[in-house]
N, C-alpha and C positions, 0 to 999 in steps of 0.2 A: 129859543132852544136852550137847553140846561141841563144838567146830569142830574137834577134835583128832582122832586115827585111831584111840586106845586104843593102837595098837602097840608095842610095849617101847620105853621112851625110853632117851637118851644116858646116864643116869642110872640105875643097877639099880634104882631105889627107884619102882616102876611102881603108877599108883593107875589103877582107871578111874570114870565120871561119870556113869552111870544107873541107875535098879533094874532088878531083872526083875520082869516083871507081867506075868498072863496075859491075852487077851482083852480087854474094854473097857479095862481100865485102861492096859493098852500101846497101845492106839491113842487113848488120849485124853493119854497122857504126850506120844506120837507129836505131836500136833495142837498140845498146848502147845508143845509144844519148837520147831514150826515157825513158832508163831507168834510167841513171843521170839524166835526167830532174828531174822525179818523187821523186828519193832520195832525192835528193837537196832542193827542191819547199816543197813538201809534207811530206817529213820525217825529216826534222831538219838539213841535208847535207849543206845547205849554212852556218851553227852555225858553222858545226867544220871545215869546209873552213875557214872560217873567224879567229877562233883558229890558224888553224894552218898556215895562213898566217899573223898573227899579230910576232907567232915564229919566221917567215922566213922575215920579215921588219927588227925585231929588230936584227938580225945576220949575213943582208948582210951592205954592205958597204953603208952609205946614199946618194954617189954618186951613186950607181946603184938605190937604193929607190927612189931617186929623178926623173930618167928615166922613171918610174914607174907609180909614183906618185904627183902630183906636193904638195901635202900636205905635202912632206918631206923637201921641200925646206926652208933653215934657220936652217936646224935642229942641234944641237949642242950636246958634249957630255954628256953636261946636261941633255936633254931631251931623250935623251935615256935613261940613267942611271935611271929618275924619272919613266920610263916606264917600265922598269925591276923592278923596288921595287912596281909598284903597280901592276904588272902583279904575282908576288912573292906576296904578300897580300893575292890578292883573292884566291890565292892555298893554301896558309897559313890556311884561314879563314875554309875553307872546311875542309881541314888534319884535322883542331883542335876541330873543330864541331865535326866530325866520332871520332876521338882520344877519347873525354872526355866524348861526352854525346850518344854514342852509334850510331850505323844503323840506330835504327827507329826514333830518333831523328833529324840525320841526312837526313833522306830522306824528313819527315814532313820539315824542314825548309829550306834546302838547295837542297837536289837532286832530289825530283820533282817537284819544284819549276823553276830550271834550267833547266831542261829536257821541261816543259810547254815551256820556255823561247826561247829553243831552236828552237822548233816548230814554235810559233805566229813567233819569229826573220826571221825565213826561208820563210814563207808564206809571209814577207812584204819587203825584204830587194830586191828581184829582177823587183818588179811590177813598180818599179822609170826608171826599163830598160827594160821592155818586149814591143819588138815590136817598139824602137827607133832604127834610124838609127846606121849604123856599120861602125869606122872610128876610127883613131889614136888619135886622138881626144876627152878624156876622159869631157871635159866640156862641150861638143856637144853633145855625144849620149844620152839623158836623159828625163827625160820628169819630170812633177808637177803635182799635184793632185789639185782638191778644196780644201780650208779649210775646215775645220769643228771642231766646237769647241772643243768635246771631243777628235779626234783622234791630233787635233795639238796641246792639252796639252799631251794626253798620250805618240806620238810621239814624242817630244819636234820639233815639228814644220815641223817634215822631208817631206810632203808634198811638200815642197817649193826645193827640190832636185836639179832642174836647179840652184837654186841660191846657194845651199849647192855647186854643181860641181864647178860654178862659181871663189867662193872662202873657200877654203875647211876651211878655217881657221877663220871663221865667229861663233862666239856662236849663239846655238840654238834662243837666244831669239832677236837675229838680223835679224834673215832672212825674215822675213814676211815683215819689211822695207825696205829692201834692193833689194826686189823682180826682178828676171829678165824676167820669163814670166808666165804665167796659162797654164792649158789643152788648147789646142788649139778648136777649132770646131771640135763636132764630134770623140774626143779622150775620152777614160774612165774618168771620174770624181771623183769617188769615191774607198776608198778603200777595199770595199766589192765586189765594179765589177772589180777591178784592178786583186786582186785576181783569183776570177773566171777566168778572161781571162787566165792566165796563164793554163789553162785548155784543152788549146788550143793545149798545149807541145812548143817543141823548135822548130825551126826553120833551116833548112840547107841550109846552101849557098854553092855554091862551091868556090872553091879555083881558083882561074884566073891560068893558065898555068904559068911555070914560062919561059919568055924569052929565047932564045937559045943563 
């Protein structure tokens, strides 16, 4: 299952994202697939993905993260170390909130403020991939939005995604210059029908046989 199309990516190096299974088993793959989609997109599930693989970057080896990721590349024991104290902060900040100034305090300013957070994050974090080509090739499968003034301040710019893939290591207020490409013709433009699409669900590809 995937938000992606399987179609040849920009990238030769073309993987696709489901098995084949005959009969119940494809329609019960079918039913799960739909139903992570929904959690994921709709209910805040890309938040604590993302949680709990920022855990799982920072505790494996940054030779493997780097396989991964090319964002990890250069990464030093510094920059982990400073990534554990601010990941350690923000848990801090919450403990000490609930500790001092009670639940209902703590909900008004922090816990469903994060919970909202959680949600808008889910509903915008996969619409940069839905329906882009499927390939080993994390700077390829991607796509860009239009700008628009209010959503490329409130995003700090993430619109421009291709060019974030591009070079992950680019601050937010770089990218609009740096630009590699727009919506192409005839792709969603905005982030309100980006959304919507996703409405569409995921996508199944099969899986290519594997070789004898």
């Amino acid at each position: 299952m995937t938000g992606t199309t399987g179609e040849r990516p920009r990238s030769p190096r073309s993987t696709s994202s489901c098995c084949r299974a005959p009969g119940w088993r494809r329609s019960l793959a079918w039913a799960i697939g739909w139903a992570g989609w929904l959690l994921g997109v709709f209910f805040g599930g890309f938040y604590i993905h993302g949680l709990v693989s920022v855990v799982l970057f920072l505790l494996m080896p940054v030779r493997v993260a780097c396989r991964i990721s090319p964002a990890f590349k250069g990464w030093r024991g510094r920059h982990r170390l400073r990534a554990w104290i601010e990941l350690g902060l923000g848990v801090a900040v919450h403990a000490l909130v609930w500790r001092v100034w009670g639940r209902d305090v703590y909900l008004a300013t922090l816990g469903l403020p994060t919970l909202a957070f959680a949600w808008i994050y889910s509903l915008l974090v996969y619409i940069y991939h839905y329906r882009t080509p499927l390939g080993a090739d994390v700077r390829g499968n991607v796509r860009s939005l239009a700008p628009g003034r209010l959503f490329s301040w409130l995003l700090l710019n993430f619109h421009e995604h291709s060019t974030h893939h591009g070079d992950p290591r680019l601050p937010w207020y770089m990218l609009p210059a740096r630009r590699l490409r727009g919506p192409a013709p005839g792709e969603v433009r905005t982030v309100l029908g980006a959304v919507l699409q996703q409405l569409r669900g995921p996508i199944f590809v099969d899986r290519p046989e594997a070789a004898p």
